[in-house]
C-alpha positions in Angstrom: -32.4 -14.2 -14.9 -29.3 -12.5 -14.3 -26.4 -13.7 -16.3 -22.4 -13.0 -14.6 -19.7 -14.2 -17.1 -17.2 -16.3 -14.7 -14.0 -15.4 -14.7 -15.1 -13.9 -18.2 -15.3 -15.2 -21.1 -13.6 -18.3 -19.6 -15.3 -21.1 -21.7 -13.5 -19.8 -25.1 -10.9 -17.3 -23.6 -8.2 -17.6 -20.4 -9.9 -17.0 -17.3 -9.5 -13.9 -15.5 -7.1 -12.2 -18.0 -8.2 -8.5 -19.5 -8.7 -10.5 -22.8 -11.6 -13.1 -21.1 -12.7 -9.6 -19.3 -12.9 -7.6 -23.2 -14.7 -9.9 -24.6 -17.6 -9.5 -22.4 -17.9 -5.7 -23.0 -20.5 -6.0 -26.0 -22.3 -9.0 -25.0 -25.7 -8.3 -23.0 -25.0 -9.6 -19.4 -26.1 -8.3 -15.9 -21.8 -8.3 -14.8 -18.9 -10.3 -14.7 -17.5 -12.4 -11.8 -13.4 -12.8 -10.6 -11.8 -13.9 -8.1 -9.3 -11.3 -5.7 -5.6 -12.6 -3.5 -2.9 -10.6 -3.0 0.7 -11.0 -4.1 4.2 -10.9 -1.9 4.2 -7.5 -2.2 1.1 -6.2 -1.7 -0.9 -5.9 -4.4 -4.7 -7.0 -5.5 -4.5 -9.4 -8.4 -7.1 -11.5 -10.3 -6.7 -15.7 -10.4 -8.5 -18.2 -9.1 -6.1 -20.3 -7.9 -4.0 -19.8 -4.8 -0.8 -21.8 -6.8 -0.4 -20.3 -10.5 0.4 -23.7 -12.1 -3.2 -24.4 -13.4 -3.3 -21.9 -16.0 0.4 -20.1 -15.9 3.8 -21.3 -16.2 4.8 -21.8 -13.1 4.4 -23.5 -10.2 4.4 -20.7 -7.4 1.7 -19.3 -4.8 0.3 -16.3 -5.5 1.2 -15.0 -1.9 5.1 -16.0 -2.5 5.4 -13.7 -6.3 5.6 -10.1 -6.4 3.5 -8.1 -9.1 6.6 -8.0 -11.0 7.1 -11.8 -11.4 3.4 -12.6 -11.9 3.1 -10.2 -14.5 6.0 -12.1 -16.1 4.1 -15.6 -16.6 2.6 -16.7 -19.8 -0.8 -18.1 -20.3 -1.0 -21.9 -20.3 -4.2 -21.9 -22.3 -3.3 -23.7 -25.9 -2.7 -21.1 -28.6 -2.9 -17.8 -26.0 0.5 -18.1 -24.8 2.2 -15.0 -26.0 -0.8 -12.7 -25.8 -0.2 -9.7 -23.7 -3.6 -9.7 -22.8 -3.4 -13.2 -21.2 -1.1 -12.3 -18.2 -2.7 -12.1 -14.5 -4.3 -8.4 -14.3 -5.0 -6.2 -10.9 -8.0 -5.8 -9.3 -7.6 -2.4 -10.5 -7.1 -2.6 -14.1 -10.3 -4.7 -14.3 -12.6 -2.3 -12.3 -11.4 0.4 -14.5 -12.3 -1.7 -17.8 -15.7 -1.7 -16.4 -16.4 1.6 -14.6 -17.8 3.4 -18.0 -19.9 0.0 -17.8 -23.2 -1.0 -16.3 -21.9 -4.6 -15.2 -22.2 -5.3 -11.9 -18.8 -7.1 -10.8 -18.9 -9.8 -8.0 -15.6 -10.0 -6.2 -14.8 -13.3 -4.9 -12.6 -12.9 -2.3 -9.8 -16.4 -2.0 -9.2 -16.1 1.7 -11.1 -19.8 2.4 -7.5 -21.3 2.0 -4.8 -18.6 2.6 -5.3 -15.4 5.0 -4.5 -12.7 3.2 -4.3 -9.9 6.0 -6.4 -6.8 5.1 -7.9 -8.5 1.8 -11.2 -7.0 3.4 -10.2 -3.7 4.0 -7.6 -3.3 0.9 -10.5 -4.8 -1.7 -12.9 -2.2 -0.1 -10.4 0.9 -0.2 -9.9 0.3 -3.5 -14.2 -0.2 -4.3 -13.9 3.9 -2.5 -11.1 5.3 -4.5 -13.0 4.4 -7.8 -16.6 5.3 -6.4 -17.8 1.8 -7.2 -19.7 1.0 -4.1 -23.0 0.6 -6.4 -21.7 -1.4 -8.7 -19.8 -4.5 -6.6 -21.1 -7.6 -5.0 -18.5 -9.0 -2.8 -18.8 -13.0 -2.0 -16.9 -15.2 0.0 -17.0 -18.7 1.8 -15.9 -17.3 4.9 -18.8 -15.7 6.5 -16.3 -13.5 8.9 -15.5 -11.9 5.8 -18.8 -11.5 5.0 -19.4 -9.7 8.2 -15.9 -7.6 8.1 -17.1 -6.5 4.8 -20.6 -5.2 6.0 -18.6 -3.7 9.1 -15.9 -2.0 6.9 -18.6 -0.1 4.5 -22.2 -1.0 4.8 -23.8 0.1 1.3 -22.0 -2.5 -0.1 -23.8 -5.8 -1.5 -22.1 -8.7 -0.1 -22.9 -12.6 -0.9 -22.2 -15.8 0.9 -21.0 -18.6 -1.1 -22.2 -22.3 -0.5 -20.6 -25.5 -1.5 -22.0 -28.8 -1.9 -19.7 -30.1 0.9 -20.5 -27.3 3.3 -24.3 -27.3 2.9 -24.7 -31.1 4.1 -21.9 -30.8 7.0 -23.8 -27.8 8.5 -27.1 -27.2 10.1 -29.1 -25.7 7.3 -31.3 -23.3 9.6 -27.9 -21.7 10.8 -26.3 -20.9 6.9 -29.7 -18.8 6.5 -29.7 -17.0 9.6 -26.2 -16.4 9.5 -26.6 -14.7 6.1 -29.5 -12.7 7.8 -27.9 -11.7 10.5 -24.7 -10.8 8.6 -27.2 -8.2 6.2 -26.1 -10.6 2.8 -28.0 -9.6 -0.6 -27.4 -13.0 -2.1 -26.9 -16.6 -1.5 -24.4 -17.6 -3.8 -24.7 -21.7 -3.8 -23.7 -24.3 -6.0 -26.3 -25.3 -8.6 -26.5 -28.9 -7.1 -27.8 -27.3 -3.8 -30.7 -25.7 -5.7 -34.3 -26.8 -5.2 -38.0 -25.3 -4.7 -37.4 -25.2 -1.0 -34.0 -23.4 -1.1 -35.4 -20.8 -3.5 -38.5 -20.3 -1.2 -36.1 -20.1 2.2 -33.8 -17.5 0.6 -36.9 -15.3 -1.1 -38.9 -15.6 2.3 -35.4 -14.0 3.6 -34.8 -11.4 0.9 -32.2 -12.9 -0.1 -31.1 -12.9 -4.0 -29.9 -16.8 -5.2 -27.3 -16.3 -7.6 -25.9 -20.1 -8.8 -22.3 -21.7 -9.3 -21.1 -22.7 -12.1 -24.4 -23.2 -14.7 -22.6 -24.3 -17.7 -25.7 -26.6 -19.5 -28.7 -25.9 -20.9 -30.5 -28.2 -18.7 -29.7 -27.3 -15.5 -29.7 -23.1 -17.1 -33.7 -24.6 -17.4 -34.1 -26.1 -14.2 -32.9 -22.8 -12.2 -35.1 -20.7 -14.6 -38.1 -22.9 -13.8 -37.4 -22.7 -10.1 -37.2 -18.7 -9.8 -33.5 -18.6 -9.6 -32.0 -15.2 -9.8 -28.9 -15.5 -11.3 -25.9 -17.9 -12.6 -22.1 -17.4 -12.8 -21.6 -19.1 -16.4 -18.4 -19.8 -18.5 -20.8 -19.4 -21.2 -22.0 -16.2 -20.5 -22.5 -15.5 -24.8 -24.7 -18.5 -24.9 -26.8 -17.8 -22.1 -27.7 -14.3 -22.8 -29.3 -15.2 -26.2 -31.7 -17.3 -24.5 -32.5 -15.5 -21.4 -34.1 -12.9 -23.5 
C-alpha cells in the first residue's frame, strides 16, 4: 500500500513546516501530502487552514497576510515555537526539498472555502517551471478544479477528494462518473467511506483509492484487507515499518 506522510511528519512535528517536511526525507514512503492557498500578495504558501490561528499566532486569513507577515508567525505547536523551521513555507521551497527525491507529492488545493483566483493555473505554472509534472498528484473537493486542472496541463495526475458529508448528500453513481469523465487517477475519500463495493467501483473505473486520514492500526488493516491503494497518515514512520 502506498504510504503519503500528511502534512509530514505531522503526528510528532508541526504540520506543513519544512521541519515536518525534513523529517520525511529518510523514511521509506511512496510521497508526502500538503495543502496549497495563496496569500494577499500573491504567493503559493503551504497550511491547511484558511485562518492561521490553529497552529500560528495569530488570528488572520491566509488571503488577508502578505508573505512577509506570514513568514513572521511563530509555531503554536508546544516546545517548537522559536524554530525557524516551523514557520509557513511556499509551495516552492517544499517542491524543491523534494525534487532530488522520488516522493510523489499530492497537492491539495484549499479553494472548497475561499476562491483563490488562478490557484489552478499558478499551482500548475509553478509544477512546469520545476519540471515536476511526473511527480505531482493534485486533489481537490471541487471537481471544477479537478477539471481546470486536466484542462490547464493534461499529463498531470489529478484526484478528487470525498468527505463523509458529501458522499451521503450526493448521488453516488454521479461522484464516479464525474471522476471519469473529468480523466481523475485517484479517488481520494475518507476512510469511513471505504468498503468492498467502493474499492470494486473505483478499480472497475481505473481509478487509484488513496484514503483520508488513516491514523490506527485497525482501520491501516481494514483498508489493507480491502485492496486499498494508499493512505494519507500522520504517522507515516509507523506505517511504513509495517507495510513492508
Amino acid at each position: 500500500m502506498k504510504i503519503f506522510a500528511h502534512r509530514g511528519l505531522s503526528g510528532f512535528y508541526p504540520e506543513n513546516t519544512m521541519l515536518s517536511f525534513k523529517k520525511c526525507i529518510n523514511l521509506d514512503l511512496y510521497g508526502i501530502e500538503l495543502d496549497v492557498q495563496k496569500t494577499k500578495d500573491n504567493h503559493l504558501v503551504v497550511i491547511h487552514d484558511e485562518k492561521v490561528d490553529r497552529t500560528f499566532n495569530s488570528t488572520s486569513y491566509v488571503k488577508n497576510m502578505t508573505l512577509k507577515e506570514l513568514k513572521s508567525l511563530n509555531s503554536s505547536f508546544n516546545g517548537y515555537e522559536n524554530n525557524p523551521e516551523c514557520k509557513i513555507p511556499t509551495l516552492k521551497e517544499v517542491l524543491i526539498l523534494f525534487k532530488p527525491t522520488k516522493f510523489i507529492i499530492n497537492i491539495e488545493l484549499k479553494n472548497n472555502k475561499i476562491n483563490y483566483k488562478n490557484l489552478e493555473e499558478d499551482v500548475v505554472n509553478l509544477i512546469k517551471e520545476l519540471k515536476m509534472e511526473r511527480r505531482v498528484i493534485i486533489s481537490s473537493f471541487k471537481m471544477k478544479s479537478v477539471k481546470k486542472i486536466k484542462k490547464i496541463c493534461p499529463k498531470l495526475k489529478t484526484a478528487y477528494l470525498i468527505s463523509e458529508k458529501f458522499y451521503k448528500l450526493r448521488i453516488k453513481n454521479l461522484i464516479f462518473y464525474k471522476m471519469v469523465s473529468n480523466k481523475c487517477s485517484f479517488a481520494n475519500p475518507s476512510f469511513v467511506l471505504i468498503d468492498k463495493q467502493f474499492i470494486k467501483k473505483c478499480h472497475g473505473r481505473d481509478l487509484e483509492v488513496l484514503s483520508y486520514t488513516v491514523n490506527n492500526i485497525e482501520n491501516y488493516q481494514k483498508l489493507s484487507n480491502l485492496k486499498c491503494d494508499g493512505i494519507f497518515t500522520d504517522y507515516p514512520n509507523i506505517f511504513s515499518t509495517i507495510n513492508k
